[in-house]
NUVOMAR-586844 format. One line per 3 residues: number of its first residue (from 1); for each residue y, x, z of N, C-alpha, C, CB. Coordinates in steps of 0.1 Angstrom, whole numbers. Each point is the difference from the previous one (the first is absolute). Glycine has a CB too. Example, Ala and Ser with C-alpha at 12.3 -4.5 7.8 and 13.67 -1.06 7.14 Angstrom:
BEGIN
1	-57:132:78:12:-9:0:12:9:0:-12:-19:12; 23:15:-19:11:9:0:11:-8:8:-6:12:-22
REM end
This chain:
BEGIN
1	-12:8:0:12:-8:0:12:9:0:-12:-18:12; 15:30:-1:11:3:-2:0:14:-11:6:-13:25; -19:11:-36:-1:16:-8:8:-10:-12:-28:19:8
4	27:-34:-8:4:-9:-12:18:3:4:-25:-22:-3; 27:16:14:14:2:2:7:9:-3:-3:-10:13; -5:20:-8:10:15:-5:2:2:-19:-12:15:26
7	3:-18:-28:-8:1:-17:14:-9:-1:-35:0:-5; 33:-12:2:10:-9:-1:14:-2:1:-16:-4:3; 18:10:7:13:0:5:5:13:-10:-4:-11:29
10	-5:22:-28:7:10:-8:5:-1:-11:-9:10:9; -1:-14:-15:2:-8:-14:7:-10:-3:-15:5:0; 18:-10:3:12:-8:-3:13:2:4:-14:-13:0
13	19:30:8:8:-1:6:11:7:-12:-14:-1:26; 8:-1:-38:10:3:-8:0:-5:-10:0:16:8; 0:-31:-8:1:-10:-4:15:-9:5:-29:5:-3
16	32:-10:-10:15:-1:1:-5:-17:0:17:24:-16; -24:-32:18:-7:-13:1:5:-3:12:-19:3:-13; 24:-14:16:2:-5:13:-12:-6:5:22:-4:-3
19	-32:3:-1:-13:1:8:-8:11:-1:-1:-22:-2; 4:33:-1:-5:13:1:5:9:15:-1:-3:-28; 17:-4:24:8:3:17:-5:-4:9:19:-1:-5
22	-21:-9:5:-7:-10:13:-17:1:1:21:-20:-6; -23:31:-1:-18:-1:-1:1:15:14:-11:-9:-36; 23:17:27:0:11:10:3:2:10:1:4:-11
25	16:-12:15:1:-6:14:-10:-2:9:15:-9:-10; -23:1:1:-11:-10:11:-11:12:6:0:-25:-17; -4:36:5:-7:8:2:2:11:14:-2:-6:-26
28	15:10:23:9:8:10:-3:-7:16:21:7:-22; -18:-22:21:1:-5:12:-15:-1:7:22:-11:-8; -31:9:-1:-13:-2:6:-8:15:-1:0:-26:-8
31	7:37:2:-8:12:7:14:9:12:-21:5:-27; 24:-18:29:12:8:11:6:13:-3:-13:-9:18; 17:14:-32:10:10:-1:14:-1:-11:-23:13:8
34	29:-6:-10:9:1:-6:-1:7:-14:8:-4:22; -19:12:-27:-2:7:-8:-15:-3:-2:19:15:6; -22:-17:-23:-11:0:-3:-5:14:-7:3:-26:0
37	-16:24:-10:0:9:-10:3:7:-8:-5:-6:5; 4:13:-16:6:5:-10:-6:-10:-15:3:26:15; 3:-26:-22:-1:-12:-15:6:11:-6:3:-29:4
40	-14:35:-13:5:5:-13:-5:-5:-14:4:18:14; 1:-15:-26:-9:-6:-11:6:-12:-2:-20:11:6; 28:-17:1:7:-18:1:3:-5:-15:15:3:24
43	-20:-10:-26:-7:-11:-15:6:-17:4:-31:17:-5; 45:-17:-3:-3:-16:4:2:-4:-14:10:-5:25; -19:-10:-29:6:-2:-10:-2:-20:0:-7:31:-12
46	17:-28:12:7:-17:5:-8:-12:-9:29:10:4; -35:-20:8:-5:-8:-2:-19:5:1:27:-10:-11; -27:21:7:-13:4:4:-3:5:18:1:7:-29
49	6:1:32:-5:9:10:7:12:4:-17:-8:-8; 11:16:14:0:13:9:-10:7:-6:8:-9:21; -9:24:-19:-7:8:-3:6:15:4:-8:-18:-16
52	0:19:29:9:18:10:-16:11:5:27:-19:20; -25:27:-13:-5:7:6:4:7:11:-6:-1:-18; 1:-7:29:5:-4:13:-11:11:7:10:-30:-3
55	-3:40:12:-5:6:13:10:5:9:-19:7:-13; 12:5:22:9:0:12:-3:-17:12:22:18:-20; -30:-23:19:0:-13:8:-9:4:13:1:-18:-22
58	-8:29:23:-11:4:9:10:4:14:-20:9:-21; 31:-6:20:5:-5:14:5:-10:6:2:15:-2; -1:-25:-10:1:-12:7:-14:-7:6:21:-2:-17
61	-32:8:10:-10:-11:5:-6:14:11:-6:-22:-26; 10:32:30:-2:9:13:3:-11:12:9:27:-11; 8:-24:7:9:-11:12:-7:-14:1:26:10:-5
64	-31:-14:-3:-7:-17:6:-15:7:8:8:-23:-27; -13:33:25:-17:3:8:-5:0:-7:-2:-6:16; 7:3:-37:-16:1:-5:-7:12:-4:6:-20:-7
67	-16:21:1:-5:11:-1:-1:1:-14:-11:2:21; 13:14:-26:-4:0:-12:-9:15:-3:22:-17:-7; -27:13:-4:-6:16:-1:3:9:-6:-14:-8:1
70	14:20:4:10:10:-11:2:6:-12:-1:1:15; -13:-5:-20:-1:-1:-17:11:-10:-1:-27:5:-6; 24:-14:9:14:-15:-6:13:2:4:-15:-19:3
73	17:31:3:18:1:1:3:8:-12:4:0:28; -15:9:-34:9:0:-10:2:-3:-16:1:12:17; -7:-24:-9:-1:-8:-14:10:-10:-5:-21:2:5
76	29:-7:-16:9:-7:1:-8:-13:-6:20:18:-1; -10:-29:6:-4:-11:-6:8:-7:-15:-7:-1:27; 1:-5:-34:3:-6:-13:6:-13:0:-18:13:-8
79	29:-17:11:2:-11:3:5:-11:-14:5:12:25; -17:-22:-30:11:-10:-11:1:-16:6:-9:14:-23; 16:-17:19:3:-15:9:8:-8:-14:5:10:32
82	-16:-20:-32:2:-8:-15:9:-11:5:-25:5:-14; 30:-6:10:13:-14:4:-2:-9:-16:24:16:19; -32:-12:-27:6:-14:-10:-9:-10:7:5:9:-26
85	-2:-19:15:0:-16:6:-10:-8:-9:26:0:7; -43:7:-7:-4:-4:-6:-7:-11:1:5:17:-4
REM end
């Protein structure tokens, strides 16, 4: 739950969408910090989606107690998020 938030929140945090703002907000507030991940690679293409490459989130999910393994920190994640309306 909170490996989605961070994924999510990063991802969209550079998104000029007013529900991309409010996806991150929300994210920020439910992993209690002020700073998320890094999003590079940022792909928008309006009316479709998102498309980033989101890491740096493994201290956010330290600070909640989850665990991860250390092969997977340094792995990034592929993030696409399809918004059409099909």
């Amino acid at each position: 739950h909170h490996k989605i938030l961070a994924i999510v929140g990063t991802a969209e945090s550079n998104s000029e969408h007013p529900l991309g703002a409010a996806i991150t907000k929300y994210c920020k507030q439910e992993l209690d910090t002020e700073t998320l991940g890094t999003c590079i690679d940022f792909q928008v293409v309006p009316g479709c989606g998102i498309s980033c490459k989101v890491t740096n989130i493994e201290g956010l999910l330290h600070k909640n107690n989850w665990n991860i393994e250390d092969n997977n920190i340094k792995n990034a994640s592929l993030v696409q998020i399809d918004a059409s309306n099909e």
